[in-house]
KETI-391109 format. One line per 10 residues: number of its first residue (from 1); for each residue x negated, y, z negated of C-alpha. Coordinates in Angstrom, 3 decimals. Layout:
N
NUM> X/Y/Z ~ ...
END
This chain:
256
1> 0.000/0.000/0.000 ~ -1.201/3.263/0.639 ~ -1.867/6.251/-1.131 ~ 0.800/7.945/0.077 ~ 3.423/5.371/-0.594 ~ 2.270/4.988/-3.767 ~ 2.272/8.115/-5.153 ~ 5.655/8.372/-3.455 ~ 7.272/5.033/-5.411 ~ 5.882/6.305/-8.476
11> 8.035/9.559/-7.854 ~ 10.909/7.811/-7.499 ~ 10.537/5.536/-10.440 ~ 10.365/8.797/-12.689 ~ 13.431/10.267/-11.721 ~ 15.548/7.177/-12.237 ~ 14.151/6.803/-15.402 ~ 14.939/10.336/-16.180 ~ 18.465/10.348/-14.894 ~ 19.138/7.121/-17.465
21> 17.620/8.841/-19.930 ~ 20.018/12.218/-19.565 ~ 23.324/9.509/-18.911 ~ 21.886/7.889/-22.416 ~ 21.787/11.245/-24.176 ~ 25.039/12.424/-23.196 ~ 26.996/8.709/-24.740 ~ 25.145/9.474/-27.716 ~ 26.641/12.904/-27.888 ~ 30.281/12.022/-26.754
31> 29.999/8.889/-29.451 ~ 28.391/10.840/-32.102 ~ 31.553/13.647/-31.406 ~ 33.641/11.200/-31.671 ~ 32.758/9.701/-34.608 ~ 32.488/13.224/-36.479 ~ 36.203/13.902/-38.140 ~ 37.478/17.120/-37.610 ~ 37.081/19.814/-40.371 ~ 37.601/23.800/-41.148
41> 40.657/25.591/-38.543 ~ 40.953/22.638/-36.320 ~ 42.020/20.370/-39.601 ~ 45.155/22.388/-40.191 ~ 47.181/22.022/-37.372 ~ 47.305/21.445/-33.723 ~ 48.682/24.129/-31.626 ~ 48.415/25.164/-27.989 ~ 48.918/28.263/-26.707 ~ 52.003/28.959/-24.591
51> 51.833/29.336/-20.790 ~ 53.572/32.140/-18.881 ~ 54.158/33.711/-15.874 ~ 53.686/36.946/-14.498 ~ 56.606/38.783/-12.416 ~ 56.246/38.549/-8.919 ~ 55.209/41.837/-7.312 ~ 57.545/44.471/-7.039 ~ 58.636/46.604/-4.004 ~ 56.810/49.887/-4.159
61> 60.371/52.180/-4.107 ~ 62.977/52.934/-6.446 ~ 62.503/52.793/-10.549 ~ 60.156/50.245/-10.299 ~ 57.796/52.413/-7.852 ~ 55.488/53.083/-10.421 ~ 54.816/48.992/-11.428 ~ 52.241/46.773/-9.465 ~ 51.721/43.299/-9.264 ~ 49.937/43.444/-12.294
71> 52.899/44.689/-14.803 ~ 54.522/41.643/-16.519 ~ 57.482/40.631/-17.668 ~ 58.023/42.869/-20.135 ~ 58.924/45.493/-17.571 ~ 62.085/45.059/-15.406 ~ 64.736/46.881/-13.116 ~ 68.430/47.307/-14.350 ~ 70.579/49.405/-12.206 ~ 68.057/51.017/-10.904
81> 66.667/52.054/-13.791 ~ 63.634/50.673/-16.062 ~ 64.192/48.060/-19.000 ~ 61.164/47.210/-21.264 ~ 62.480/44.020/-22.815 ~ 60.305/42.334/-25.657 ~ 58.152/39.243/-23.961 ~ 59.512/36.032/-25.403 ~ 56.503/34.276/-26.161 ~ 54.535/33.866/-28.977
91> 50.778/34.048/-28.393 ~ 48.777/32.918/-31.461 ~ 44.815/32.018/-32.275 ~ 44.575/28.193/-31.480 ~ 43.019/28.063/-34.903 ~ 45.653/29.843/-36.819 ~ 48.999/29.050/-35.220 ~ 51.178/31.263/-37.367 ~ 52.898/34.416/-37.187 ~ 54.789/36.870/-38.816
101> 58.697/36.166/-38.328 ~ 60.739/38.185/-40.520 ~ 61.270/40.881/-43.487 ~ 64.091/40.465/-45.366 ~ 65.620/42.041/-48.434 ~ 65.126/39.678/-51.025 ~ 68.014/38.029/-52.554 ~ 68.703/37.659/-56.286 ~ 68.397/33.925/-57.671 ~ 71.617/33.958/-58.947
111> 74.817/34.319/-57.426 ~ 78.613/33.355/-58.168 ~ 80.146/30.359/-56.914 ~ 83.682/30.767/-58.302 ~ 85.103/31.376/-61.672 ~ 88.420/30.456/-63.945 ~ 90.546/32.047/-66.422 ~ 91.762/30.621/-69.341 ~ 95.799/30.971/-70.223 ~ 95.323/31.011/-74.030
121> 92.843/33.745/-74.352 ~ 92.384/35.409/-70.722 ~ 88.662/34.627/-71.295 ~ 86.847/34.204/-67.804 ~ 84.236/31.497/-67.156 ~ 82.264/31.869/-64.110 ~ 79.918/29.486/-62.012 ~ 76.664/30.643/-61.448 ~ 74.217/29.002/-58.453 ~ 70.411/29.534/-58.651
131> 69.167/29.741/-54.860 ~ 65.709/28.976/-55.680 ~ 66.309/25.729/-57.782 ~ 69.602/24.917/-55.913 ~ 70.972/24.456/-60.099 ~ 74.208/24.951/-61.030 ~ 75.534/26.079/-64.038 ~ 78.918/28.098/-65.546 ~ 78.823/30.063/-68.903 ~ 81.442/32.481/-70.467
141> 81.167/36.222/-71.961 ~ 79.116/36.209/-74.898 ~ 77.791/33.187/-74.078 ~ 74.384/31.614/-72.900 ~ 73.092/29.029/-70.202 ~ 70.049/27.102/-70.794 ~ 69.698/25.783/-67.455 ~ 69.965/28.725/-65.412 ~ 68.134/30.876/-67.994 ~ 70.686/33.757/-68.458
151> 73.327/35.253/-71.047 ~ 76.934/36.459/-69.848 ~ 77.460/39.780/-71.826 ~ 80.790/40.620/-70.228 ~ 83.004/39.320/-67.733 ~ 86.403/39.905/-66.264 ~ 88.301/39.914/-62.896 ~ 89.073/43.103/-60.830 ~ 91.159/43.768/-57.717 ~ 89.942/44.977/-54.324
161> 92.156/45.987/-51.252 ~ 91.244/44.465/-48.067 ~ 93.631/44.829/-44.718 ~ 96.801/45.828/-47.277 ~ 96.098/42.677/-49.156 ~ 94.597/42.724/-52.699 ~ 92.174/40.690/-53.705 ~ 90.937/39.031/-56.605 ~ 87.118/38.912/-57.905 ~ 84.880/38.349/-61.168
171> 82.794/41.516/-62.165 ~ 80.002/39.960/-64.525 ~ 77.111/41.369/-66.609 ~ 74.331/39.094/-67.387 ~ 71.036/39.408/-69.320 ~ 68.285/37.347/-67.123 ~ 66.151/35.888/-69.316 ~ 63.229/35.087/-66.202 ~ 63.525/39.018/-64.594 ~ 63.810/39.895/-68.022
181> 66.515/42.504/-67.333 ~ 70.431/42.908/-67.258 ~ 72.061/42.418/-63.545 ~ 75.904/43.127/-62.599 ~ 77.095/40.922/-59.921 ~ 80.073/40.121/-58.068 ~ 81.065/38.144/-55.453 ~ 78.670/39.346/-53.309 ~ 74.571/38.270/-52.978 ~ 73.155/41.063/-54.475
191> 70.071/42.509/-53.004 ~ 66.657/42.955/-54.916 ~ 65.849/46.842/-54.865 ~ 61.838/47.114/-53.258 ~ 61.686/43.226/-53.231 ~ 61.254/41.312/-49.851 ~ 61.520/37.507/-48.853 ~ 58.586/37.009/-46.046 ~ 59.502/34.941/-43.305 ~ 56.129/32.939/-41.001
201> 56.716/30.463/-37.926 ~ 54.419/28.369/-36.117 ~ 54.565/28.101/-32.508 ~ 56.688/24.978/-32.588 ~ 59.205/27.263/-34.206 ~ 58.878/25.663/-38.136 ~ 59.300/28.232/-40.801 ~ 57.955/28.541/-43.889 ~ 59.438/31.432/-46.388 ~ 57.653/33.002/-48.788
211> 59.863/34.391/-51.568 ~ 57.506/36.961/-53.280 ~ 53.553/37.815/-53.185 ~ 51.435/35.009/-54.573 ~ 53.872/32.375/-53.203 ~ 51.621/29.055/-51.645 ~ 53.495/26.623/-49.919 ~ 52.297/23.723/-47.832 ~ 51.903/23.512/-43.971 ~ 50.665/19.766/-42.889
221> 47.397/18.987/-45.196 ~ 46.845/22.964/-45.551 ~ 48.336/25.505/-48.442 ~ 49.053/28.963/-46.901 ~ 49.305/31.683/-49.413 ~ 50.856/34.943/-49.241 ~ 48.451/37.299/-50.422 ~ 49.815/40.830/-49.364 ~ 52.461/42.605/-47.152 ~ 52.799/45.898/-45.778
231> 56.394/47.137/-45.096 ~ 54.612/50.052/-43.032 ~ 52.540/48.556/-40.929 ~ 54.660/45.402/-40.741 ~ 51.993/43.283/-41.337 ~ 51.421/40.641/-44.233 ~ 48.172/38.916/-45.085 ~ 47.486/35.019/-45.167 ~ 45.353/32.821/-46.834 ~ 44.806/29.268/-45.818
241> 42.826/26.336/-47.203 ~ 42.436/23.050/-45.414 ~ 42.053/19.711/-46.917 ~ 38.065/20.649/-47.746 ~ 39.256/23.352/-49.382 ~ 37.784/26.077/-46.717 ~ 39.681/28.687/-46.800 ~ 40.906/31.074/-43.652 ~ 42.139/34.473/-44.254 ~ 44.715/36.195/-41.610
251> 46.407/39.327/-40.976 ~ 49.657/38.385/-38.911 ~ 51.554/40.981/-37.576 ~ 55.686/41.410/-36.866 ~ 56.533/39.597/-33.716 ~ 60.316/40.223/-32.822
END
């Protein structure tokens, strides 16, 4: 053999052996991935962002003369005149697939589920329904309820007109032993004054409800806390931790 073909065999010889020895190196990667189990953001949940599609392009006349191929479908032509709708997507960080929902007025705990007057004495006895613990409970004036944690200080039954037609309803004053503080209700939910019930989603559409600041509640192997909220800005801020216990922290903002 000659020189030439030689050197030329050898050649060969060394790139095969170097093209086995990159397809060797990249198994052992793909294996060793494989083999790792996930951790940190991707541990909490799996989430993918939602596709969408742009509007096709416009005509360059009437309202829409100012809108190019470019302007989505937020933007749209009514009667000839412009409508910005709200896009109805949710677009999210694959990491943290959650996003601010709602702000509601919070509810008070307890509320009246009906009530009952007795013929001796005309002394009223109402039923009480704690929407946190989903615990019932009735008590009477003067009188205290272990359960539900309160003391009825007066109660008695009042007439409303509604449509020409009167109505009958229990006006109650109890001491709440939990807010620490005396409440009036009615039949109606009262509202807490200043005091909001935070509402998150996922982009599957699961909600999780936060009923005051400090709340933690669980989302798959994660706890999400509610650490602040801003009425102003709309905004409330998140804290996650994942089965390691590493912990995320998140500002998610109003979507509507």
């Amino acid at each position: 053999m000659g020189a030439a073909a030689a050197a030329l065999l050898a050649l060969l010889v060394a790139i095969v052996a170097l093209k086995k020895c990159k397809n060797d190196s990249k198994m052992k990667a793909k294996t060793g991935s494989d083999m790792v189990s996930k951790t940190g953001a991707d541990a909490l949940l799996s989430f993918k962002k939602r596709e969408f599609s742009w509007a096709k392009r416009v005509k360059k006349d009437g309202a829409m003369a100012d809108f190019d191929l470019f302007t989505g479908p937020l933007v749209c032509e009514k009667n000839g005149k412009i409508v910005m709708k709200a896009y109805d997507m949710v677009i999210v960080d694959d990491a943290f697939p959650l996003y601010l929902a709602e702000i509601r007025p919070k509810p008070y705990r307890l509320k009246i589920e009906g009530y009952s007057q007795s013929k001796d004495d005309g002394k009223v006895t109402v039923m009480f329904k704690d929407i946190e613990t989903s615990k019932y409970g009735e008590c009477a004036a003067e009188g205290r309820n272990e359960t539900l944690q309160l003391r009825v200080k007066s109660a008695e039954l009042r007439e409303r007109e509604q449509n020409g037609t009167l109505y009958e309803f229990p006006m109650v004053q109890i001491y709440d032993e939990i807010a620490k503080r005396d409440f009036i209700l009615t039949d109606e939910q009262k509202l807490i004054d200043g005091e909001y019930v935070v509402v998150v989603k996922d982009t599957r559409g699961n909600e999780y409800i936060f009923s005051e600041i400090g709340k933690s509640i669980r989302i798959g192997e994660a706890s999400c806390v509610l650490r602040s909220l801003n009425r102003a800005e709309e905004s409330a801020r998140l804290l996650l931790r994942d089965a390691t216990g590493q912990e995320f922290n998140k500002t998610v903002h109003l979507i509507r």
